[in-house]
PyMOL Python script that loads the backbone (N, CA, C, O; Angstrom):
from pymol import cmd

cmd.read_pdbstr("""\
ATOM      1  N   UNK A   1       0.845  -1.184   0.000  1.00  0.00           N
ATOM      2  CA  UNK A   1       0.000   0.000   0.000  1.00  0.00           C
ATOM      3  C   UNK A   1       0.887   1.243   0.000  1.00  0.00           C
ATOM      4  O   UNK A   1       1.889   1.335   0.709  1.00  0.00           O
ATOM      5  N   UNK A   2       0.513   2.079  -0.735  1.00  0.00           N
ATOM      6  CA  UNK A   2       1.000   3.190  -1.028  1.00  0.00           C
ATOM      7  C   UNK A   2       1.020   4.429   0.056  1.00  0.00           C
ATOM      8  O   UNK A   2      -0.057   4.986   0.272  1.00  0.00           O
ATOM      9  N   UNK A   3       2.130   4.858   0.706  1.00  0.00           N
ATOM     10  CA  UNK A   3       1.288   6.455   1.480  1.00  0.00           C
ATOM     11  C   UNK A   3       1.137   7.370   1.115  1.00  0.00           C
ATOM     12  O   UNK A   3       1.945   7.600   0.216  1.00  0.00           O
ATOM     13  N   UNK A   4       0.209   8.491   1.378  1.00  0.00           N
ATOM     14  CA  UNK A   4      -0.539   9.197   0.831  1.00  0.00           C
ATOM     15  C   UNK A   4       0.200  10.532   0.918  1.00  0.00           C
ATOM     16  O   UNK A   4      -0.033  11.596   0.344  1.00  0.00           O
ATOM     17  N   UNK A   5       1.239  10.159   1.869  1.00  0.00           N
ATOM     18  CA  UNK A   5       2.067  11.665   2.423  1.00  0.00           C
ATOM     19  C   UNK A   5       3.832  11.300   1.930  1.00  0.00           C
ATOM     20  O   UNK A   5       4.882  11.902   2.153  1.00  0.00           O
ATOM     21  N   UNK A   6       3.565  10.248   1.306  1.00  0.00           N
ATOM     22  CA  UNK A   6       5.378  10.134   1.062  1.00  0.00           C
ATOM     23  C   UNK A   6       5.447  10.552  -0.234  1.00  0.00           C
ATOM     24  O   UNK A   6       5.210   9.774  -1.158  1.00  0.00           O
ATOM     25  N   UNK A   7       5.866  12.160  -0.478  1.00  0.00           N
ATOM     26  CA  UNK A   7       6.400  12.852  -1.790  1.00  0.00           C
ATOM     27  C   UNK A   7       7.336  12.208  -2.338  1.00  0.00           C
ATOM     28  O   UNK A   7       7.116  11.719  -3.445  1.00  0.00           O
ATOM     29  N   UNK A   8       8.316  12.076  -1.864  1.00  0.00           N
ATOM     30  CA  UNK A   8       9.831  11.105  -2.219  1.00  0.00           C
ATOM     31  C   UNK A   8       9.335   9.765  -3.590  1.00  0.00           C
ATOM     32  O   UNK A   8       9.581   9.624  -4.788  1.00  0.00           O
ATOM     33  N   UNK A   9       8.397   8.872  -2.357  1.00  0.00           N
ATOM     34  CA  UNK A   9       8.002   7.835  -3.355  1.00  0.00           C
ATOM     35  C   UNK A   9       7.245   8.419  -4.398  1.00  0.00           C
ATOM     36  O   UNK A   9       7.556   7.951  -5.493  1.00  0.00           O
ATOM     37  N   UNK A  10       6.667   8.979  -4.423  1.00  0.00           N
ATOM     38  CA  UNK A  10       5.468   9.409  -5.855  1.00  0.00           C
ATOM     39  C   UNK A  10       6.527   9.680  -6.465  1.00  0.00           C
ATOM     40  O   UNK A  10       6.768   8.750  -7.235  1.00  0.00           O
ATOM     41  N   UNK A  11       7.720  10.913  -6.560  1.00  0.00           N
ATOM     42  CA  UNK A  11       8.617  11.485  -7.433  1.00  0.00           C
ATOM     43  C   UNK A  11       9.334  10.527  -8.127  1.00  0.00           C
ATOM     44  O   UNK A  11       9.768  10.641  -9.273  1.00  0.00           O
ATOM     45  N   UNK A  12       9.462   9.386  -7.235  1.00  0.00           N
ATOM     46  CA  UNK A  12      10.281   8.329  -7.622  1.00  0.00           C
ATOM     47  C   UNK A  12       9.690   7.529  -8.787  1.00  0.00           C
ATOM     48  O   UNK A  12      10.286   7.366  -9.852  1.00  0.00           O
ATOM     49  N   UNK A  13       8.363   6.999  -8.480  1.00  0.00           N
ATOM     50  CA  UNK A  13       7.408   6.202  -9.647  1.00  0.00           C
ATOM     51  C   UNK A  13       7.231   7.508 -10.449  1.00  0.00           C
ATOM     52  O   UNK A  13       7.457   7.248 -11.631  1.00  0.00           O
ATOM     53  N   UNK A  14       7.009   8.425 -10.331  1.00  0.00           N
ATOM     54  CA  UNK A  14       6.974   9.368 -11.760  1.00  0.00           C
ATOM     55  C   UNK A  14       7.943   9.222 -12.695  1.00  0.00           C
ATOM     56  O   UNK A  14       7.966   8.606 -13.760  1.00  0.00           O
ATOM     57  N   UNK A  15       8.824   9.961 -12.064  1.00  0.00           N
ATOM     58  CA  UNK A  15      10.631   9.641 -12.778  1.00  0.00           C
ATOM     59  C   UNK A  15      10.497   8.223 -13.763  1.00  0.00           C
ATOM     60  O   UNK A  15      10.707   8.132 -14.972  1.00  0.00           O
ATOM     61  N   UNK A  16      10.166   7.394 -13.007  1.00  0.00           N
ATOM     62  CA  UNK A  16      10.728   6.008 -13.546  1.00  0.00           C
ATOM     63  C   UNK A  16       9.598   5.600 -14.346  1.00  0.00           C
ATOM     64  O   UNK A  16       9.525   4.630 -15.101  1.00  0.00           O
ATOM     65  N   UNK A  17       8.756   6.442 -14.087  1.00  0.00           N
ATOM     66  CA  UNK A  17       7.694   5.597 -15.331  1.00  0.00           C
ATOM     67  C   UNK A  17       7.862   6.256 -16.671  1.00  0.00           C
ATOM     68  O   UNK A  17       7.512   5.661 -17.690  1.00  0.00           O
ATOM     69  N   UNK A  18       8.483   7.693 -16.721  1.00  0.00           N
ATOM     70  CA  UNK A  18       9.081   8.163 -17.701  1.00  0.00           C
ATOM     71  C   UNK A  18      10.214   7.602 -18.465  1.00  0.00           C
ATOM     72  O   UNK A  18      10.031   7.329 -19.651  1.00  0.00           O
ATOM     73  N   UNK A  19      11.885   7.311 -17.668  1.00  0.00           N
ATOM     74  CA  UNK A  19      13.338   7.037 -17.720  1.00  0.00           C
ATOM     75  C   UNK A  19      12.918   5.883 -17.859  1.00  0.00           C
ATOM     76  O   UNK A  19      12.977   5.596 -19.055  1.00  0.00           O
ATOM     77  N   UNK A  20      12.357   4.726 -17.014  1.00  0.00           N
ATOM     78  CA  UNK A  20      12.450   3.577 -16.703  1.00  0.00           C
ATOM     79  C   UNK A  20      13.223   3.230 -15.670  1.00  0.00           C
ATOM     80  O   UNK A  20      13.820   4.177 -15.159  1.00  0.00           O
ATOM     81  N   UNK A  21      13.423   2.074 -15.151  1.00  0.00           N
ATOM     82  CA  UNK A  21      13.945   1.654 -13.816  1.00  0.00           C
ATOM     83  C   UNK A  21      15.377   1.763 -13.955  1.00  0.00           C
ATOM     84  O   UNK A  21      15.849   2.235 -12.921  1.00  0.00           O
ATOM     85  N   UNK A  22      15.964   1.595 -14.537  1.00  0.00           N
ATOM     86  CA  UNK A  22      17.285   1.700 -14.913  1.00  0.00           C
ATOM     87  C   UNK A  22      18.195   3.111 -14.995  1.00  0.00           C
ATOM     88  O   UNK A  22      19.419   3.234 -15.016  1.00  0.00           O
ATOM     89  N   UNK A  23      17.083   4.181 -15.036  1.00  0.00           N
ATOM     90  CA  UNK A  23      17.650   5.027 -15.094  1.00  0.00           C
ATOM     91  C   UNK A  23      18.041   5.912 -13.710  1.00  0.00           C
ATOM     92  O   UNK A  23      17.312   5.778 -12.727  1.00  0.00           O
ATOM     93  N   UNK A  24      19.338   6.921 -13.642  1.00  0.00           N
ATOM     94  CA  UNK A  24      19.930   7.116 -12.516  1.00  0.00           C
ATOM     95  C   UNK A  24      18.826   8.468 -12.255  1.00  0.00           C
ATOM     96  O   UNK A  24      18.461   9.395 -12.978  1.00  0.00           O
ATOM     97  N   UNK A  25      18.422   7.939 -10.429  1.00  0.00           N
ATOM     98  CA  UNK A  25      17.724   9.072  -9.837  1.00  0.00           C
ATOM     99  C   UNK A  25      18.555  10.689  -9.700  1.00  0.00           C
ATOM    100  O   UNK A  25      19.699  10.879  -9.289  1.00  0.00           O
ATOM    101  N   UNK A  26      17.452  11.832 -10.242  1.00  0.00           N
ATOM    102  CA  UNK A  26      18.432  12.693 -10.235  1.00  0.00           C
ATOM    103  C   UNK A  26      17.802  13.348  -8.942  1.00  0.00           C
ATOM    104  O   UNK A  26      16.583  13.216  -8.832  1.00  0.00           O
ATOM    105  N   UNK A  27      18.598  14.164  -7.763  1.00  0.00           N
ATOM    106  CA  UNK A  27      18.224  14.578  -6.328  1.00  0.00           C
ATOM    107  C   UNK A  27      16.689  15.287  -6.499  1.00  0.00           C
ATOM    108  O   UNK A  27      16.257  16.224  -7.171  1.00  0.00           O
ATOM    109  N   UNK A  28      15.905  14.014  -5.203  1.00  0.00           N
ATOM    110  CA  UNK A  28      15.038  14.832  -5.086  1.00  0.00           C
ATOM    111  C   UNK A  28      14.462  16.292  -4.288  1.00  0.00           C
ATOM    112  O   UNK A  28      14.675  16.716  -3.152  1.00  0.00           O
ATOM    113  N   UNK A  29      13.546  16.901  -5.564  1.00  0.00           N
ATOM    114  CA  UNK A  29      13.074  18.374  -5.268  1.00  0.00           C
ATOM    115  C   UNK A  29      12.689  18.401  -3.555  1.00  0.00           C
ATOM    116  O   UNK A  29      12.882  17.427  -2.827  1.00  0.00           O
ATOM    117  N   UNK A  30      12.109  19.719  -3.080  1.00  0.00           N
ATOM    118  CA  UNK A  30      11.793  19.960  -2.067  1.00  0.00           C
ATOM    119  C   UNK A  30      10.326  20.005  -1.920  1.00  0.00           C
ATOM    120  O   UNK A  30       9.821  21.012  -2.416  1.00  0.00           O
ATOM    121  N   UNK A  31       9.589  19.252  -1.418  1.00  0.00           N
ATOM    122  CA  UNK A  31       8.175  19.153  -1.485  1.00  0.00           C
ATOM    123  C   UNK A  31       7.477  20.050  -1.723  1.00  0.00           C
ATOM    124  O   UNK A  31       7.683  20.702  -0.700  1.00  0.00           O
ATOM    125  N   UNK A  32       6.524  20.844  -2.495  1.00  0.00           N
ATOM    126  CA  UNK A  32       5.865  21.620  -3.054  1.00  0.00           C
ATOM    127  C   UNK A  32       5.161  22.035  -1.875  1.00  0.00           C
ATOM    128  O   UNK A  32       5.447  21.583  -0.766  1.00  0.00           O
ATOM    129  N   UNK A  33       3.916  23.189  -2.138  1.00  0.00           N
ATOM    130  CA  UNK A  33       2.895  23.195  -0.792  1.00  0.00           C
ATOM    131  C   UNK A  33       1.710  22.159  -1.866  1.00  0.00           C
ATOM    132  O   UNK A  33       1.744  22.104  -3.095  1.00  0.00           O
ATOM    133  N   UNK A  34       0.743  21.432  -0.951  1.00  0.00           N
ATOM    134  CA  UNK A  34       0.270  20.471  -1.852  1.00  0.00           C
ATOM    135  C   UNK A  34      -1.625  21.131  -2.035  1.00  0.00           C
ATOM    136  O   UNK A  34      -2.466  21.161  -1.137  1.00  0.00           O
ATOM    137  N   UNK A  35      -1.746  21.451  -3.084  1.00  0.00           N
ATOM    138  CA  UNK A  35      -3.119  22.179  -3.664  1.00  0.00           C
ATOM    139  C   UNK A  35      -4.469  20.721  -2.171  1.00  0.00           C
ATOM    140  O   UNK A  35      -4.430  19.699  -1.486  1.00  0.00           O
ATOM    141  N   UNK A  36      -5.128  21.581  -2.516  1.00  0.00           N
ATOM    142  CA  UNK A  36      -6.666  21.126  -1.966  1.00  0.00           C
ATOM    143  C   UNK A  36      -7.091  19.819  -3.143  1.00  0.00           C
ATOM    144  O   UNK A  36      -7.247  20.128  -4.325  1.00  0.00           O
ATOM    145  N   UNK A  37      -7.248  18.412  -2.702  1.00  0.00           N
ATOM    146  CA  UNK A  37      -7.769  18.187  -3.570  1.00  0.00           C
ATOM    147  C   UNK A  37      -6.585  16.736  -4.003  1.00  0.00           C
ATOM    148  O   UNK A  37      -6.975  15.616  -4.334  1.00  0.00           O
ATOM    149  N   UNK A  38      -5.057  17.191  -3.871  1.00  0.00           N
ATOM    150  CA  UNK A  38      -4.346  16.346  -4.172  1.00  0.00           C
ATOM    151  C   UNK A  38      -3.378  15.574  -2.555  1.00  0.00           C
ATOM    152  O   UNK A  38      -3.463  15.660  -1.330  1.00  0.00           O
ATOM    153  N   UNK A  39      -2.910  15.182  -3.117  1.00  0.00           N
ATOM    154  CA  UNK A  39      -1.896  14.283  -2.068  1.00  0.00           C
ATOM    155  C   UNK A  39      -0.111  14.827  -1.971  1.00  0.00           C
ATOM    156  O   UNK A  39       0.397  15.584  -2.798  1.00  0.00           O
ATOM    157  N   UNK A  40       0.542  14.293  -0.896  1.00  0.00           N
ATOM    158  CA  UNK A  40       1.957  14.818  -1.564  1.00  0.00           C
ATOM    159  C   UNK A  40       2.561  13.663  -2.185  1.00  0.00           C
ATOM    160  O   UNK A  40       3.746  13.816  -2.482  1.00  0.00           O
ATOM    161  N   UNK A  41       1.910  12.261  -2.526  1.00  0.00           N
ATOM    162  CA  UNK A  41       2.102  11.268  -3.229  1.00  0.00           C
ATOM    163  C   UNK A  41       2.150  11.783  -4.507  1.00  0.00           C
ATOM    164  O   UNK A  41       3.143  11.767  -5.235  1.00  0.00           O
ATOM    165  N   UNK A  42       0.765  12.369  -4.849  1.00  0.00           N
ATOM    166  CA  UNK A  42       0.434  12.619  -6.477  1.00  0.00           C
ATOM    167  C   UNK A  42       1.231  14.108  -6.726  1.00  0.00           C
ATOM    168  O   UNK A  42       1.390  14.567  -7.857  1.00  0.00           O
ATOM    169  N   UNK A  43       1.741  14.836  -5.395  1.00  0.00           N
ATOM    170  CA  UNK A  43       2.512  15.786  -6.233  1.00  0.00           C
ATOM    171  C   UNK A  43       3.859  15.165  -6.322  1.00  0.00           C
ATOM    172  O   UNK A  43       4.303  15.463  -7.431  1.00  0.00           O
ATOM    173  N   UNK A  44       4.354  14.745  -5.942  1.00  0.00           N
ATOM    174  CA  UNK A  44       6.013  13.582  -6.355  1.00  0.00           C
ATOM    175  C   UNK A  44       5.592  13.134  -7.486  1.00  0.00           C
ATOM    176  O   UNK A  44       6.366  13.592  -8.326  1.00  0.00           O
ATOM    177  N   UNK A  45       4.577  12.314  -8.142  1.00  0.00           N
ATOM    178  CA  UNK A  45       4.812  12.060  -9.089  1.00  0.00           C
ATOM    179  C   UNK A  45       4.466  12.971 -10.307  1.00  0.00           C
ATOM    180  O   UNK A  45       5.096  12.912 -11.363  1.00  0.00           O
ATOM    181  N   UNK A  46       3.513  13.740 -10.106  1.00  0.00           N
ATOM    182  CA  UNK A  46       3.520  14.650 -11.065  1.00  0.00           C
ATOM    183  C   UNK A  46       5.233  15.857 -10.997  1.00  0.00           C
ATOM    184  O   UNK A  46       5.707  16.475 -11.950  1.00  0.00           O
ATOM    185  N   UNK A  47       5.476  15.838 -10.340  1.00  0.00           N
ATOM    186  CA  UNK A  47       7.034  16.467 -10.295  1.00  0.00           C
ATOM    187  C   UNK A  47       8.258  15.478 -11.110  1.00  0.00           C
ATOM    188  O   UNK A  47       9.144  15.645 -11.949  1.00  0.00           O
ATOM    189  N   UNK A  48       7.683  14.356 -10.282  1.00  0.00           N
ATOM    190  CA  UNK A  48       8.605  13.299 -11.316  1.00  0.00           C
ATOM    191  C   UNK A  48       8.349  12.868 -12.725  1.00  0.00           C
ATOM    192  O   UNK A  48       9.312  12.545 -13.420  1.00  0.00           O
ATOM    193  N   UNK A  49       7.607  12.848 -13.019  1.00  0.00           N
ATOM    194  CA  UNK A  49       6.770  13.592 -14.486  1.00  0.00           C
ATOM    195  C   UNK A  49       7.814  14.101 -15.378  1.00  0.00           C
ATOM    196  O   UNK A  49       8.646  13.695 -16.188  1.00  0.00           O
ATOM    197  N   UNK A  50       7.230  15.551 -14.666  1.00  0.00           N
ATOM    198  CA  UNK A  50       7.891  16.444 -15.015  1.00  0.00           C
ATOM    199  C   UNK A  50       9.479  16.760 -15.233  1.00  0.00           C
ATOM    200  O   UNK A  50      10.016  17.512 -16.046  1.00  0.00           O
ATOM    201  N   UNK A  51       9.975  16.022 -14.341  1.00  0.00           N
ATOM    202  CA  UNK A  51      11.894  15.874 -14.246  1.00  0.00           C
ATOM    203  C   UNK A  51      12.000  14.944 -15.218  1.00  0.00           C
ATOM    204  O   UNK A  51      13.013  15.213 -15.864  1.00  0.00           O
ATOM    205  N   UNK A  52      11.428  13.919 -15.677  1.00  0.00           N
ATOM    206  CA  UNK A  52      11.310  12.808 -16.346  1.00  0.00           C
ATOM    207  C   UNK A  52      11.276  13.142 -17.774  1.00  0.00           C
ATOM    208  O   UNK A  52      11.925  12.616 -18.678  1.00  0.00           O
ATOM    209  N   UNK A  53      10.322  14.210 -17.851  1.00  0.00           N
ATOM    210  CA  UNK A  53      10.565  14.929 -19.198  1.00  0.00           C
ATOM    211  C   UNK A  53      11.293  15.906 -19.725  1.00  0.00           C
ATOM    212  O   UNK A  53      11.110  16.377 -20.848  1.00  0.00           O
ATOM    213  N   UNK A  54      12.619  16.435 -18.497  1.00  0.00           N
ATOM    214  CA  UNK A  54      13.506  17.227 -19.112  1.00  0.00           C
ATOM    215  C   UNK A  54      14.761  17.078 -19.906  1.00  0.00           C
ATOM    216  O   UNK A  54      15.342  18.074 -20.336  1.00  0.00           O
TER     217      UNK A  54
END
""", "prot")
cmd.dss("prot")
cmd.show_as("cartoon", "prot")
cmd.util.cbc("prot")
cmd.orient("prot")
């Protein structure tokens, strides 16, 4: 089960669903403030997303 408050992990499955598993983690960001509505799970991965696509 997933937690709902671990940013780290979301950033991490973002990243890697972009790079893939193989690819080297680059340092993670500093937790965002997290909107109404979302999690700091779903903001890690939407951040990791986002790093994923630079």
């Amino acid at each position: 089960m997933v937690d709902p408050n671990d940013f780290r992990e979301g950033f991490i499955q973002g990243f890697r669903a972009i790079r893939g598993s193989a690819a080297a983690l680059p340092a993670i960001p500093a937790r965002p403030a997290t909107p109404a509505g979302r999690t700091p799970f779903q903001m890690g991965i939407i951040r990791g997303i986002e790093r994923g696509n630079e």
